[in-house]
C-alpha positions as CSV (number, residue, x, y, z in Angstrom):
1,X,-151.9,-155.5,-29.0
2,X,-154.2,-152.6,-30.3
3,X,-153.8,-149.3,-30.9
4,X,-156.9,-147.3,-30.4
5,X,-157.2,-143.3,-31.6
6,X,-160.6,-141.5,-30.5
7,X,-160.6,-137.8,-33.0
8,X,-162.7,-134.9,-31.4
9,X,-163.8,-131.6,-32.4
10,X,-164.7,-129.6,-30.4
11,X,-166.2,-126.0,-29.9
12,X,-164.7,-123.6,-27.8
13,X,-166.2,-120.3,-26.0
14,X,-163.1,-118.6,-26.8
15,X,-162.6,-115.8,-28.9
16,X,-158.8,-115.4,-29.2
17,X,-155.7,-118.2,-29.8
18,X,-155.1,-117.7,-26.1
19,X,-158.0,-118.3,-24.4
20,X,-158.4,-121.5,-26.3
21,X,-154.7,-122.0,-26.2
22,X,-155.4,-121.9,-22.1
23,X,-158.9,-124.3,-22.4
24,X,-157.4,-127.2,-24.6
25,X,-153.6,-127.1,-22.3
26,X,-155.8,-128.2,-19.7
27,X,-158.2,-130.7,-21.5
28,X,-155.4,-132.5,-22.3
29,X,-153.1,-132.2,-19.2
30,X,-156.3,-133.7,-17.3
31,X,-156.9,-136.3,-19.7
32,X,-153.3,-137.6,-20.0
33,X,-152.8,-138.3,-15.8
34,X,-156.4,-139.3,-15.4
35,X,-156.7,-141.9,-18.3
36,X,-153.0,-143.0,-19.0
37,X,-153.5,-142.0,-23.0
38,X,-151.4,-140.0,-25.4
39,X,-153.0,-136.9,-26.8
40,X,-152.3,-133.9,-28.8
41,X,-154.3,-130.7,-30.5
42,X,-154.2,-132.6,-34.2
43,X,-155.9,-130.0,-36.2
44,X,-157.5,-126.3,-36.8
45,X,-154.5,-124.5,-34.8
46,X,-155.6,-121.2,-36.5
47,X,-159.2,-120.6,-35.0
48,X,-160.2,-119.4,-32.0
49,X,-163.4,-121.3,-31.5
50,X,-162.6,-124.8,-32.9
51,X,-160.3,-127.4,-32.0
52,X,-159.4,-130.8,-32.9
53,X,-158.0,-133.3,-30.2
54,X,-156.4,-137.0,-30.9
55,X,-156.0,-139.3,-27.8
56,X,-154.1,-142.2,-28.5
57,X,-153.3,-145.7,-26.4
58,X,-152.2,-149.2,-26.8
59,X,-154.1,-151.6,-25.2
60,X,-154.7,-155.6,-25.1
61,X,-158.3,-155.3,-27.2
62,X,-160.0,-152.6,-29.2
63,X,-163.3,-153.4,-26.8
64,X,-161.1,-152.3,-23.7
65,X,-159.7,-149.1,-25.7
66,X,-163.2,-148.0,-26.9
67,X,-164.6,-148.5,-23.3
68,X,-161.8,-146.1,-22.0
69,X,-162.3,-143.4,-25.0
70,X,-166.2,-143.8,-23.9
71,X,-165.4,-143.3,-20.4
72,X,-162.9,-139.8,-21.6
73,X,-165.8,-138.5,-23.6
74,X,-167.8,-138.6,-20.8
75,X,-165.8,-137.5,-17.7
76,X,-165.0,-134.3,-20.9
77,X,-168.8,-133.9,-20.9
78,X,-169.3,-134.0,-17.2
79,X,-166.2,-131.8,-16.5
80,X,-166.2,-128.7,-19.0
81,X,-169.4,-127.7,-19.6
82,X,-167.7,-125.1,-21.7
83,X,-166.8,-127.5,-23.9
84,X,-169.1,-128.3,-26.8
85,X,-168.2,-132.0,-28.4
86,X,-169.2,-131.6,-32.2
87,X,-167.6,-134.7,-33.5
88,X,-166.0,-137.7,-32.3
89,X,-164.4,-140.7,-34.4
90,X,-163.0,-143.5,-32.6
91,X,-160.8,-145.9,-34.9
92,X,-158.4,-148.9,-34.4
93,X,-155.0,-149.1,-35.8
């Protein structure tokens, strides 16, 4: 069994703690029934503009886990154009 964690930053086109508060509820909402994975804002709680996402999920082999992550990067990429990816780390734990 593997444990695969994908780490994101991302930047935002909001300007206050609600507006992004608003954008990364639903980011993670859609993410959580679409692709069956854990997540949570992990980081940079205090900026408007900026966020940092982990997604999280056990799986049978890291190959299968990274090909999901792949597959949530994209679907983020095709869905919220809004969205800016800046960083992504995908590790195995």
């Amino acid at each position: 069994m593997q444990v695969v964690l994908m780490q994101m930053r991302l930047a935002l086109m909001s300007r206050t703690l609600k507006e992004k508060r608003a954008i990364v509820k639903s980011v993670l909402g859609r993410a959580r029934n679409r692709f069956n994975v854990s997540c949570c804002e992990s980081g940079l709680h205090d900026q408007p503009w900026d966020a940092e996402i982990a997604f999280v999920m056990v799986t049978d082999t890291f190959t299968r886990g990274k090909s999901v992550m792949q597959q949530l990067e994209s679907w983020l990429v095709e869905e919220r154009p809004d969205v800016e990816i800046t960083d992504v780390q995908v590790d195995e734990l």
